[in-house]
PQR file with spaces between the fields and no chain letter, atoms N, CA, C, O and H, PARSE charges and radii, in Angstrom:
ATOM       1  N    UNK     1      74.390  107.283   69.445 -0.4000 1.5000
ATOM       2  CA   UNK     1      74.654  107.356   70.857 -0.0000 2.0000
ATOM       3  C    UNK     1      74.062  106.111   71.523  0.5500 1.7000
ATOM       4  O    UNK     1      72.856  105.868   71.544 -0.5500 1.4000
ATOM       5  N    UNK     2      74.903  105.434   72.001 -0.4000 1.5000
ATOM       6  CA   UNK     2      74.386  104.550   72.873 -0.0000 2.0000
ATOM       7  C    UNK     2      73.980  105.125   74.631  0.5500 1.7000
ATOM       8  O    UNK     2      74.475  105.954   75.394 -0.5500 1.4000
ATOM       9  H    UNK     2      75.883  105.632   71.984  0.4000 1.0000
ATOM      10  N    UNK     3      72.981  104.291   74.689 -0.4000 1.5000
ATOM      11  CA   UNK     3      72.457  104.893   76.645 -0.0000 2.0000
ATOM      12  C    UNK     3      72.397  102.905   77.003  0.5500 1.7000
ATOM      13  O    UNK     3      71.883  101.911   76.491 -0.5500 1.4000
ATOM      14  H    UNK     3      72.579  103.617   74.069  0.4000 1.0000
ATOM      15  N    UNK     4      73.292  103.249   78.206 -0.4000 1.5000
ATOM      16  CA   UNK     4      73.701  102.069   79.171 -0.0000 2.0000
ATOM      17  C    UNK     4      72.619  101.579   80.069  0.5500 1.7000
ATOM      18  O    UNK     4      72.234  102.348   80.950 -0.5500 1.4000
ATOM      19  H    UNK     4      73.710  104.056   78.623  0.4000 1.0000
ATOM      20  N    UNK     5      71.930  100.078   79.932 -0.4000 1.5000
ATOM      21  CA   UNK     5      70.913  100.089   80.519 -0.0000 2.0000
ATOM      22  C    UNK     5      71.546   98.754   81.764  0.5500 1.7000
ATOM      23  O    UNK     5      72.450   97.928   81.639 -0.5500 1.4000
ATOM      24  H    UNK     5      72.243   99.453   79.217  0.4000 1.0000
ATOM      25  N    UNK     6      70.503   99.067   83.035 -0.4000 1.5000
ATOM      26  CA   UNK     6      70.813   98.336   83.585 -0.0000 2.0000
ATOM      27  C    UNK     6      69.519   97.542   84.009  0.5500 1.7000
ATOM      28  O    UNK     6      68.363   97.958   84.084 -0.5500 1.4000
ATOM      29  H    UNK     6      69.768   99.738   83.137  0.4000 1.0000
ATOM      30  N    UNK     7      70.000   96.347   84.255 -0.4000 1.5000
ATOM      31  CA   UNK     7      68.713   95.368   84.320 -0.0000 2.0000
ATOM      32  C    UNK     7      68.428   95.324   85.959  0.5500 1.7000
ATOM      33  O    UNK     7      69.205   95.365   86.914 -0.5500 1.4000
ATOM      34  H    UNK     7      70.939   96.009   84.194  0.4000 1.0000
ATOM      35  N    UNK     8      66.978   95.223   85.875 -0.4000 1.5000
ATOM      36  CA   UNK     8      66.321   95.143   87.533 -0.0000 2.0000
ATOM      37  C    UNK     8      65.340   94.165   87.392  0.5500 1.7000
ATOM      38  O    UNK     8      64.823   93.847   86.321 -0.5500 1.4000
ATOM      39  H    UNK     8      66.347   95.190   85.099  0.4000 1.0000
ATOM      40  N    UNK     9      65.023   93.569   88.767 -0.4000 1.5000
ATOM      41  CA   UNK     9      63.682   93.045   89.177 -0.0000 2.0000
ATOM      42  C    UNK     9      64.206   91.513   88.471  0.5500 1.7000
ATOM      43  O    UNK     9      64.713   91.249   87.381 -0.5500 1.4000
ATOM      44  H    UNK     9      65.443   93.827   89.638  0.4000 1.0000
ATOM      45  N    UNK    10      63.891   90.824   89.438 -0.4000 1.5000
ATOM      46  CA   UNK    10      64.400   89.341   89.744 -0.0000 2.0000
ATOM      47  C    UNK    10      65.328   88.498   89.154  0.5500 1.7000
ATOM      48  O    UNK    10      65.241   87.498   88.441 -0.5500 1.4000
ATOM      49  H    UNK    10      63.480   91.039   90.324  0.4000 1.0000
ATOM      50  N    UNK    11      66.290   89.182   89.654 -0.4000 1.5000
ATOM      51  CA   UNK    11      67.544   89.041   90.081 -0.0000 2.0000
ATOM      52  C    UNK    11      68.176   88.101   91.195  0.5500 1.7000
ATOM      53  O    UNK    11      68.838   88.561   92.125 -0.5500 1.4000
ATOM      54  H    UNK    11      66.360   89.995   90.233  0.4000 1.0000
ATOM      55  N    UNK    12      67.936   86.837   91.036 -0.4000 1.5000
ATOM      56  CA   UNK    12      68.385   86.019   91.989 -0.0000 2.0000
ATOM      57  C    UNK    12      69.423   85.079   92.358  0.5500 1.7000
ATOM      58  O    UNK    12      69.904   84.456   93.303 -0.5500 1.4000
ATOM      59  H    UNK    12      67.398   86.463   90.281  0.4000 1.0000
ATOM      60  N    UNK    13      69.538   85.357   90.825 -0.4000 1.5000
ATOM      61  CA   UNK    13      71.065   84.123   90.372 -0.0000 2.0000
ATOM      62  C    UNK    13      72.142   84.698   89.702  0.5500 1.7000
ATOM      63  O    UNK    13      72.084   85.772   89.103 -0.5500 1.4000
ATOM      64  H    UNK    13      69.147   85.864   90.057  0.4000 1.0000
ATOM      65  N    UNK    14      73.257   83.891   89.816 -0.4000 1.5000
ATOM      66  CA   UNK    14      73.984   84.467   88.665 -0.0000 2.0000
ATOM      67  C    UNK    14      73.671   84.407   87.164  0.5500 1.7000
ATOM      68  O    UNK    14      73.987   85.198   86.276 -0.5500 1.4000
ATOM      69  H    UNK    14      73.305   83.018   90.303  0.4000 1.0000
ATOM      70  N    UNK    15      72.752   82.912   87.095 -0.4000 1.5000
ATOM      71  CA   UNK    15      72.049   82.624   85.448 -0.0000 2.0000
ATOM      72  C    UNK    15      71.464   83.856   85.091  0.5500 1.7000
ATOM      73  O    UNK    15      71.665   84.484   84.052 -0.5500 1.4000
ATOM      74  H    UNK    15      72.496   82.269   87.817  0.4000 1.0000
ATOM      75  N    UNK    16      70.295   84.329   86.579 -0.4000 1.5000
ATOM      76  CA   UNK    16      69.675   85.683   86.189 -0.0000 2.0000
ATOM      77  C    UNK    16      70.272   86.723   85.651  0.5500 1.7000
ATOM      78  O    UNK    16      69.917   87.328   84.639 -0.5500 1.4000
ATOM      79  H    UNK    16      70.132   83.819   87.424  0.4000 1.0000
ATOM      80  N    UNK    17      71.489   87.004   86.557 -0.4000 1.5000
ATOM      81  CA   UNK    17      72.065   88.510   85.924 -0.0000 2.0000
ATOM      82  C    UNK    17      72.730   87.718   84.152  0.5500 1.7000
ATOM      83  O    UNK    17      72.784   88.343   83.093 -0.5500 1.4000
ATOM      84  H    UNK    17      71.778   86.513   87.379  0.4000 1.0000
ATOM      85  N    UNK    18      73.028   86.652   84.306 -0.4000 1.5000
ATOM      86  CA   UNK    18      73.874   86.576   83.190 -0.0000 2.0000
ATOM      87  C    UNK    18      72.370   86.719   81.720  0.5500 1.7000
ATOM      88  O    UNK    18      72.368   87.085   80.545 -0.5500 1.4000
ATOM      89  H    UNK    18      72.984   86.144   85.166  0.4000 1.0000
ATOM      90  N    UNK    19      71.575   86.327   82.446 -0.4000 1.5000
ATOM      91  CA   UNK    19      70.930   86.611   81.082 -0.0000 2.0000
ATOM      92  C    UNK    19      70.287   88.352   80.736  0.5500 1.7000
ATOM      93  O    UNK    19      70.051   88.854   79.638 -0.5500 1.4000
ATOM      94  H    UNK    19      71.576   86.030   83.401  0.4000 1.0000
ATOM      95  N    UNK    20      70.155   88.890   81.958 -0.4000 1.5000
ATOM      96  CA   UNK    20      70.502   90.090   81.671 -0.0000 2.0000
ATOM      97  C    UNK    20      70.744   90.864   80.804  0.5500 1.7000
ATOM      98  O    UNK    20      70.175   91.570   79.971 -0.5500 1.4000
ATOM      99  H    UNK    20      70.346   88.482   82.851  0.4000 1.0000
ATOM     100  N    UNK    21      72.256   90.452   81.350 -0.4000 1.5000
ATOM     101  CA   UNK    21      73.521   91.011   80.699 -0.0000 2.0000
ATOM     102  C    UNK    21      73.635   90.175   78.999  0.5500 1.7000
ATOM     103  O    UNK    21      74.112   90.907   78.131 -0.5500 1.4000
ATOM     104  H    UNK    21      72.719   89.879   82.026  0.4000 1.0000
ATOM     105  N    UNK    22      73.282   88.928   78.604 -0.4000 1.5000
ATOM     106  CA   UNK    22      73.068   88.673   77.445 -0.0000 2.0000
ATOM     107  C    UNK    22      72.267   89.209   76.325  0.5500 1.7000
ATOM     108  O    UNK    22      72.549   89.299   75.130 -0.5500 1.4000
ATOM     109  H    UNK    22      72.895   88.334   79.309  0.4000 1.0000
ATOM     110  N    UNK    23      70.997   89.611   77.108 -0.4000 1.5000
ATOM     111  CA   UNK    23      69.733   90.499   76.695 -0.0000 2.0000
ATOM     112  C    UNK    23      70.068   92.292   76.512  0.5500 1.7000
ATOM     113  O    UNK    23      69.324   93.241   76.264 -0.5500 1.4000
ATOM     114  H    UNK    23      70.768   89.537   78.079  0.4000 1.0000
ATOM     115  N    UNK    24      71.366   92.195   76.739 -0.4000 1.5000
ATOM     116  CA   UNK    24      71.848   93.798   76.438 -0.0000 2.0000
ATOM     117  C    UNK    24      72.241   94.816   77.129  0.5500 1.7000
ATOM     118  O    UNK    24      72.737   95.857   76.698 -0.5500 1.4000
ATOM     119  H    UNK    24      71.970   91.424   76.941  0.4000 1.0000
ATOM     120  N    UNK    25      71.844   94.285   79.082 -0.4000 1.5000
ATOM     121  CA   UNK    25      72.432   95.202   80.229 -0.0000 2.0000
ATOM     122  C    UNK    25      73.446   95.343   80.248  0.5500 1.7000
ATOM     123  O    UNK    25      74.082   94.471   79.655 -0.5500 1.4000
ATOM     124  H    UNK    25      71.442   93.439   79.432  0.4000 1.0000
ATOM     125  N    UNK    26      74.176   96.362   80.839 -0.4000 1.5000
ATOM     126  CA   UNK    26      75.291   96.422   81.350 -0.0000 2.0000
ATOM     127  C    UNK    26      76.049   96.441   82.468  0.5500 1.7000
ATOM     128  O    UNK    26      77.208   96.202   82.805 -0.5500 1.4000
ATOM     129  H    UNK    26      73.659   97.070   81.320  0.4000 1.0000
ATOM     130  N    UNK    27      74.819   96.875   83.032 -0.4000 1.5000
ATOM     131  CA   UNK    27      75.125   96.289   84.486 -0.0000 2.0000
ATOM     132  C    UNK    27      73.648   95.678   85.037  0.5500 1.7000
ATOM     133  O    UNK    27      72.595   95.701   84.400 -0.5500 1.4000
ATOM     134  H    UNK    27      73.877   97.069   82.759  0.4000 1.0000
ATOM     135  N    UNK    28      73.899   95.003   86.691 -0.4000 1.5000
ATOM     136  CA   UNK    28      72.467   94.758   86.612 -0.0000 2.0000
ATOM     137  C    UNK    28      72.904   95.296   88.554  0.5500 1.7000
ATOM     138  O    UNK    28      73.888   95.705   89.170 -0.5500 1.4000
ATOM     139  H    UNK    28      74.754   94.984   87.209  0.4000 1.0000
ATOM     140  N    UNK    29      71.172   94.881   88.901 -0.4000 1.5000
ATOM     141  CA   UNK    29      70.821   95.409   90.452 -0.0000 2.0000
ATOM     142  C    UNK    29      70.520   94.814   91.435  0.5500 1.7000
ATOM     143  O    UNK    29      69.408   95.066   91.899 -0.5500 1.4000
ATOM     144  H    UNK    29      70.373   94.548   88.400  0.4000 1.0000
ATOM     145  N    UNK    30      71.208   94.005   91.992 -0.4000 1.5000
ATOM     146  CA   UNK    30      70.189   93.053   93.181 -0.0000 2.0000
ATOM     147  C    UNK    30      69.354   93.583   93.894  0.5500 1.7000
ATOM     148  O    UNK    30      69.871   94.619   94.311 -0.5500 1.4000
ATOM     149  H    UNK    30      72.111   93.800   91.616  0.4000 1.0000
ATOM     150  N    UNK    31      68.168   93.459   94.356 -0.4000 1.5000
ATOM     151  CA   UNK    31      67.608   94.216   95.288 -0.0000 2.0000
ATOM     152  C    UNK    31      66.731   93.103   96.056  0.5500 1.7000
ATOM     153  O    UNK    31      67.244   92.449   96.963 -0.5500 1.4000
ATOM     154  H    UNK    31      67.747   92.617   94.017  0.4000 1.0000
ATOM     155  N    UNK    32      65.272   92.891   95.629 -0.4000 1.5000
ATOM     156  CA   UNK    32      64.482   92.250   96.683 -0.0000 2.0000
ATOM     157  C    UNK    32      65.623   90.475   96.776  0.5500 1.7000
ATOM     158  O    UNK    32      64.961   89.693   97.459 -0.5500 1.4000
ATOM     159  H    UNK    32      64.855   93.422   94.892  0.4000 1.0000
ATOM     160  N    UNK    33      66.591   89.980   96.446 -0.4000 1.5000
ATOM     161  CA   UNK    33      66.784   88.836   96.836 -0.0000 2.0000
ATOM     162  C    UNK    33      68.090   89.098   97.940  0.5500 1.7000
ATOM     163  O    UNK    33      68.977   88.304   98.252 -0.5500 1.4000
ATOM     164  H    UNK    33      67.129   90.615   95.892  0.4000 1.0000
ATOM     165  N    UNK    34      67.901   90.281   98.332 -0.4000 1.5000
ATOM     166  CA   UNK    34      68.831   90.478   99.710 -0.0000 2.0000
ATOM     167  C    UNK    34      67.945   90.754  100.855  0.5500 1.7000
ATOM     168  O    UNK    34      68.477   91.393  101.762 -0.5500 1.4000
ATOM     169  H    UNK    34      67.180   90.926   98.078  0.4000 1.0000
ATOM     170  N    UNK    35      66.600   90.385  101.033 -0.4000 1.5000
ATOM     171  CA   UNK    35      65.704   90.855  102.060 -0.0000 2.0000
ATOM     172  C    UNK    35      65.990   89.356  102.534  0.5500 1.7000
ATOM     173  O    UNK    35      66.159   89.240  103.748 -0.5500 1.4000
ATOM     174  H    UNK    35      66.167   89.865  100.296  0.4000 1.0000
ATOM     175  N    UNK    36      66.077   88.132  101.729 -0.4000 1.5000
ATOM     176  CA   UNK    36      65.939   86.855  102.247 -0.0000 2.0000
ATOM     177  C    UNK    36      67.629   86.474  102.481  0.5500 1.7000
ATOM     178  O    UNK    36      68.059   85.925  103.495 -0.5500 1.4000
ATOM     179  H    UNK    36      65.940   88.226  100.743  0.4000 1.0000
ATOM     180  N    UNK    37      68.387   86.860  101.410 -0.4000 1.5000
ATOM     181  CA   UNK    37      69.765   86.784  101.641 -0.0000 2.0000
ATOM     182  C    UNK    37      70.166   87.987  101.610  0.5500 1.7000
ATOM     183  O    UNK    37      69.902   88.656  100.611 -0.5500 1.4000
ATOM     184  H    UNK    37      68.037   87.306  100.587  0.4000 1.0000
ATOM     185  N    UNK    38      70.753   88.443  102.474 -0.4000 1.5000
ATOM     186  CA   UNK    38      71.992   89.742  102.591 -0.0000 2.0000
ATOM     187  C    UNK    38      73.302   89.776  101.946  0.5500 1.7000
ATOM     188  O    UNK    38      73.934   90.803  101.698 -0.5500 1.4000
ATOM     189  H    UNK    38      70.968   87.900  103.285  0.4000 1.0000
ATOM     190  N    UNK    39      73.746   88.308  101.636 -0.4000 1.5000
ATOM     191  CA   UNK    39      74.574   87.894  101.226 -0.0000 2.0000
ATOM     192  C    UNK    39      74.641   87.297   99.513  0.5500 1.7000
ATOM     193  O    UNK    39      75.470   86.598   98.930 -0.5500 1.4000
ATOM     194  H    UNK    39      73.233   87.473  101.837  0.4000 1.0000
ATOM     195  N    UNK    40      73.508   87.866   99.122 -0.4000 1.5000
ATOM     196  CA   UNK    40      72.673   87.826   97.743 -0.0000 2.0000
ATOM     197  C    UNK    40      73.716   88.308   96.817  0.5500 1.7000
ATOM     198  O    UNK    40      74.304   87.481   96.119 -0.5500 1.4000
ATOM     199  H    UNK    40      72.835   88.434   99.595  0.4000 1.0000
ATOM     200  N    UNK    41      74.151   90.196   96.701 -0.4000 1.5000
ATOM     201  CA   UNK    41      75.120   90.494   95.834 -0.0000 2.0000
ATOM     202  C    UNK    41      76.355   89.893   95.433  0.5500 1.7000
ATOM     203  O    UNK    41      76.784   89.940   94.281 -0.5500 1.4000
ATOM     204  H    UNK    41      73.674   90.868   97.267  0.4000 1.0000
ATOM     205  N    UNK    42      77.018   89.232   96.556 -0.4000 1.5000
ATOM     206  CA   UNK    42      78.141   88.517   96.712 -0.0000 2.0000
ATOM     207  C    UNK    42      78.066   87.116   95.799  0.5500 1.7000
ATOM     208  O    UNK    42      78.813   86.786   94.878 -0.5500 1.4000
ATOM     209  H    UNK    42      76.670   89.194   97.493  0.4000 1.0000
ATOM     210  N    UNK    43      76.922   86.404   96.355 -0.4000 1.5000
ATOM     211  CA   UNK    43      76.761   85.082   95.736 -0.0000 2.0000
ATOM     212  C    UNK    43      76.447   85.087   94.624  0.5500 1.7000
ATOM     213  O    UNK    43      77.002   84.363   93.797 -0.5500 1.4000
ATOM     214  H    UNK    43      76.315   86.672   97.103  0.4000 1.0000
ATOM     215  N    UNK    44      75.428   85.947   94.316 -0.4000 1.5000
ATOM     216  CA   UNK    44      75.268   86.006   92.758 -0.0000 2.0000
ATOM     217  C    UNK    44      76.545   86.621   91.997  0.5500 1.7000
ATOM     218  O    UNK    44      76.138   86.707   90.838 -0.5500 1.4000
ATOM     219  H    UNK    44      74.977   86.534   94.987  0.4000 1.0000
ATOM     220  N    UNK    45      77.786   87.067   92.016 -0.4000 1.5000
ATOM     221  CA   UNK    45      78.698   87.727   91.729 -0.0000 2.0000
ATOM     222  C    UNK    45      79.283   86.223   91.500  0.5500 1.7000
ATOM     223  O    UNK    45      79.749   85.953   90.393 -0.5500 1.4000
ATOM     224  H    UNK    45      78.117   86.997   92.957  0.4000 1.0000
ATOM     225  N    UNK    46      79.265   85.321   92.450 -0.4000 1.5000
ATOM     226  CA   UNK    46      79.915   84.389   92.727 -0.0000 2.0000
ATOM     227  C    UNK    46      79.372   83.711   91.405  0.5500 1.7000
ATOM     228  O    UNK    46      80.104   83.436   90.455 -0.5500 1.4000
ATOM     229  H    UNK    46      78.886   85.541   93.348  0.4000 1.0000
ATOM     230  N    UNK    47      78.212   83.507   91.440 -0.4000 1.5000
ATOM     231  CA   UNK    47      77.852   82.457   89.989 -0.0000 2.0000
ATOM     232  C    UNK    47      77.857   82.973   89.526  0.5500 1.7000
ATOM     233  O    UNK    47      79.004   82.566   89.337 -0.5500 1.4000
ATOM     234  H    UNK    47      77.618   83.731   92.212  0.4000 1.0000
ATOM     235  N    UNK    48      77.685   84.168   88.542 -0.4000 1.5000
ATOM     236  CA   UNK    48      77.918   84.239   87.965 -0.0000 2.0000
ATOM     237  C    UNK    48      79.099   84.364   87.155  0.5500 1.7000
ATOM     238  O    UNK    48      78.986   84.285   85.932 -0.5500 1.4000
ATOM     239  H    UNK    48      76.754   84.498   88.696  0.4000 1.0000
ATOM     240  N    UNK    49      80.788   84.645   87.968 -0.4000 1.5000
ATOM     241  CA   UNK    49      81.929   84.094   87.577 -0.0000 2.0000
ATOM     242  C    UNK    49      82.247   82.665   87.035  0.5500 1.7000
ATOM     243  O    UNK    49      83.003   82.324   86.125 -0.5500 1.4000
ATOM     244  H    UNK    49      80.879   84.710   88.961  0.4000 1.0000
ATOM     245  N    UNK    50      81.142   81.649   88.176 -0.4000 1.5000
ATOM     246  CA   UNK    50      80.950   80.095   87.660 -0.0000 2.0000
ATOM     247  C    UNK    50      80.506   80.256   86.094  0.5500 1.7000
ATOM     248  O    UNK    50      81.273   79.924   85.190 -0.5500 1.4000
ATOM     249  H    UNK    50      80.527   81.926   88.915  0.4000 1.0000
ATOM     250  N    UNK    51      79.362   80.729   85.879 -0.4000 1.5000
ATOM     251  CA   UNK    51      78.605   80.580   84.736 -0.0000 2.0000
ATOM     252  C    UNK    51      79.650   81.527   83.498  0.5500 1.7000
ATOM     253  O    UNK    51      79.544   81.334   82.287 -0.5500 1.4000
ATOM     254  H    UNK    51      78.739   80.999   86.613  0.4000 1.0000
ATOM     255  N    UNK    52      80.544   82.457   84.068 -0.4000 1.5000
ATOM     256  CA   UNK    52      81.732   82.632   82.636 -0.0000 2.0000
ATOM     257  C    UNK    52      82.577   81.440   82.566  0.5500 1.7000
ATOM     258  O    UNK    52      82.787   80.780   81.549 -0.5500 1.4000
ATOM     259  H    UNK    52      80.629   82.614   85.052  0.4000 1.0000
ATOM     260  N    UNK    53      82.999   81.244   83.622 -0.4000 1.5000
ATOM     261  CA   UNK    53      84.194   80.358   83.306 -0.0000 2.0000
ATOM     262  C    UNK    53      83.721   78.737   82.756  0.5500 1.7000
ATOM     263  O    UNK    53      84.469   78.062   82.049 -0.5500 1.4000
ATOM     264  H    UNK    53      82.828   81.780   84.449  0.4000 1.0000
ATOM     265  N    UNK    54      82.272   78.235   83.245 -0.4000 1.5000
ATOM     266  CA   UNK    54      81.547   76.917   82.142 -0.0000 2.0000
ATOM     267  C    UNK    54      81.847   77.612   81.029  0.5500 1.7000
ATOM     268  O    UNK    54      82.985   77.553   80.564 -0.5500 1.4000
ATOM     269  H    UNK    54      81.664   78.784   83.820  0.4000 1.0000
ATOM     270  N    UNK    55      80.911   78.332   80.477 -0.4000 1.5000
ATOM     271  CA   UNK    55      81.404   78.965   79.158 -0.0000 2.0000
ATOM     272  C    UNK    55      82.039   79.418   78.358  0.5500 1.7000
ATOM     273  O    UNK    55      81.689   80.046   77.359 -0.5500 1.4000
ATOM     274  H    UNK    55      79.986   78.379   80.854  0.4000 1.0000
ATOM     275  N    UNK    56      83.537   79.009   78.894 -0.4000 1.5000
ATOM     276  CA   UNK    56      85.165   79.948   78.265 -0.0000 2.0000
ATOM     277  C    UNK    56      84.349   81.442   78.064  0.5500 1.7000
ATOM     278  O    UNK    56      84.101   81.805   76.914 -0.5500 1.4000
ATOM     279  H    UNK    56      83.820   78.499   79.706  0.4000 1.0000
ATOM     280  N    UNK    57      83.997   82.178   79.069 -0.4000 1.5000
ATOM     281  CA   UNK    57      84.145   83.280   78.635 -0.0000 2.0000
ATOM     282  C    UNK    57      85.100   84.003   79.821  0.5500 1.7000
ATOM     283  O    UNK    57      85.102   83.879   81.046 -0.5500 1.4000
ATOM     284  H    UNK    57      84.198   81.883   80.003  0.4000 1.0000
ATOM     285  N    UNK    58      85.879   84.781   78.935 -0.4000 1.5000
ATOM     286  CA   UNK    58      87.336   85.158   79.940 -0.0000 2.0000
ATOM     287  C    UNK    58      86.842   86.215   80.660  0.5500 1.7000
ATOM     288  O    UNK    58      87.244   86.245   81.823 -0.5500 1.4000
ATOM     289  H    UNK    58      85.878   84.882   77.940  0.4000 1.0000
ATOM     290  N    UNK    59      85.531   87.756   80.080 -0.4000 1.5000
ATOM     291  CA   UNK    59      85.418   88.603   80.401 -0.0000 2.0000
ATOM     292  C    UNK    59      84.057   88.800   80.380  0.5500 1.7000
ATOM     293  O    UNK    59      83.337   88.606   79.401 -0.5500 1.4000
ATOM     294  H    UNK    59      85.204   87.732   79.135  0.4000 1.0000
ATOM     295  N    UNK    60      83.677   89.217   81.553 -0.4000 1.5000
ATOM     296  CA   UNK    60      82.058   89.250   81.183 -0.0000 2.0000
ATOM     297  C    UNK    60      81.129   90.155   80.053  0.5500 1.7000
ATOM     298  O    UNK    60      80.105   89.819   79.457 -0.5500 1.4000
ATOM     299  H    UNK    60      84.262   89.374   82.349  0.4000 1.0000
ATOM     300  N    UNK    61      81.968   91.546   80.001 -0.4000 1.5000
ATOM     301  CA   UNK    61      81.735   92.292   79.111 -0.0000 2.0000
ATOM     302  C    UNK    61      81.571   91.476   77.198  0.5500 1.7000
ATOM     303  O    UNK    61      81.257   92.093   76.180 -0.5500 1.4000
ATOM     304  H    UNK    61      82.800   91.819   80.485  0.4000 1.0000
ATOM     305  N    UNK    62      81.807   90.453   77.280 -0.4000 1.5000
ATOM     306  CA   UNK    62      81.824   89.753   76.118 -0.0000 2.0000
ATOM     307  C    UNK    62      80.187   89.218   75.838  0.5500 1.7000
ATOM     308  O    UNK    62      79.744   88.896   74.735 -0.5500 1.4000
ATOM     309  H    UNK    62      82.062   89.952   78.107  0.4000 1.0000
ATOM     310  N    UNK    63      79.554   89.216   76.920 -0.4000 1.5000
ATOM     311  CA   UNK    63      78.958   88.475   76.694 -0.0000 2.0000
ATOM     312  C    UNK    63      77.270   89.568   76.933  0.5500 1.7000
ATOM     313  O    UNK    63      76.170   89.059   77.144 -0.5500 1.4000
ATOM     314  H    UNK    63      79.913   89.477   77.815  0.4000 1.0000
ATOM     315  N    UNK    64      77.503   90.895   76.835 -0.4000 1.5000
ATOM     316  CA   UNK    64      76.503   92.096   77.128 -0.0000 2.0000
ATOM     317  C    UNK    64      76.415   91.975   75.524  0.5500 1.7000
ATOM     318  O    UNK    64      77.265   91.698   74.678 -0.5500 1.4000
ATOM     319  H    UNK    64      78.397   91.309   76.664  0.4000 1.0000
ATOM     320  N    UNK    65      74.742   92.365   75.428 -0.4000 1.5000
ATOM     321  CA   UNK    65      74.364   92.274   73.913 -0.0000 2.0000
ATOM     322  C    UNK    65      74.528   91.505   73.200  0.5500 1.7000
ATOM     323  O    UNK    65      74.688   91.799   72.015 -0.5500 1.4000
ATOM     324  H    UNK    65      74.051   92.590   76.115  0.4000 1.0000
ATOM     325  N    UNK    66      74.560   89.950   73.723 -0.4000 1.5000
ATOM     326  CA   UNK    66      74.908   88.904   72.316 -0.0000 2.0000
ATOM     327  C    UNK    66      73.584   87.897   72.282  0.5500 1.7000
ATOM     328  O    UNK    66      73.643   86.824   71.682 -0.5500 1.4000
ATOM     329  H    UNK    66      74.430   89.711   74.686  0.4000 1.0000
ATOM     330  N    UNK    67      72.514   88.287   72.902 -0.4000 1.5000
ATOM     331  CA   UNK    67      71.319   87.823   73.083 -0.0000 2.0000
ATOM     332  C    UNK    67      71.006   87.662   71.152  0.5500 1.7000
ATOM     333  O    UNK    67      71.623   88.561   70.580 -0.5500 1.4000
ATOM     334  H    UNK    67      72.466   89.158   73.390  0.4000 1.0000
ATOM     335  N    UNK    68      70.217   86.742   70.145 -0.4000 1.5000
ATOM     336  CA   UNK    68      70.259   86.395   69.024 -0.0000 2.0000
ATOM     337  C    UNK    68      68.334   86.030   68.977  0.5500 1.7000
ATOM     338  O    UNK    68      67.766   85.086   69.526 -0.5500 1.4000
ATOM     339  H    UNK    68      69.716   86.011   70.610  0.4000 1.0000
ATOM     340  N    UNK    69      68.006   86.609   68.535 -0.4000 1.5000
ATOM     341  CA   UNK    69      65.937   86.316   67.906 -0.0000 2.0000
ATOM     342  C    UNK    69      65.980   85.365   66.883  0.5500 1.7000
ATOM     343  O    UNK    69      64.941   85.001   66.333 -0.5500 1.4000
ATOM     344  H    UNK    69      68.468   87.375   68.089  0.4000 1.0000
């Protein structure tokens, strides 16, 4: 059984969520970087679409759990 984790706590970029989501989240949470930007969820949504498409990655789901030790 897999359990779906989602990543929290500093969360500011799209690099951030994307490493996240590399490290095995599946989804992640903006929270304290909308007290300074409100407009935080959006933008980081925003790069992080930038940061698939540098990377030919077509789908983001490709790229949850491929973190390598």
């Amino acid at each position: 059984m897999r359990i779906p984790v989602v990543g929290l706590g500093g969360i500011a970029t799209g690099v951030d969520a994307a490493e996240f989501l590399i490290a095995g989240a599946t989804a992640v949470e903006v929270g304290t970087a909308t007290f300074w930007d409100p407009q935080a969820p959006i933008r980081i949504a925003r790069e992080l679409a930038g940061f698939l498409r540098r990377e030919g990655v077509p789908d983001v789901s490709q790229i949850v759990g491929t973190l390598e030790l």
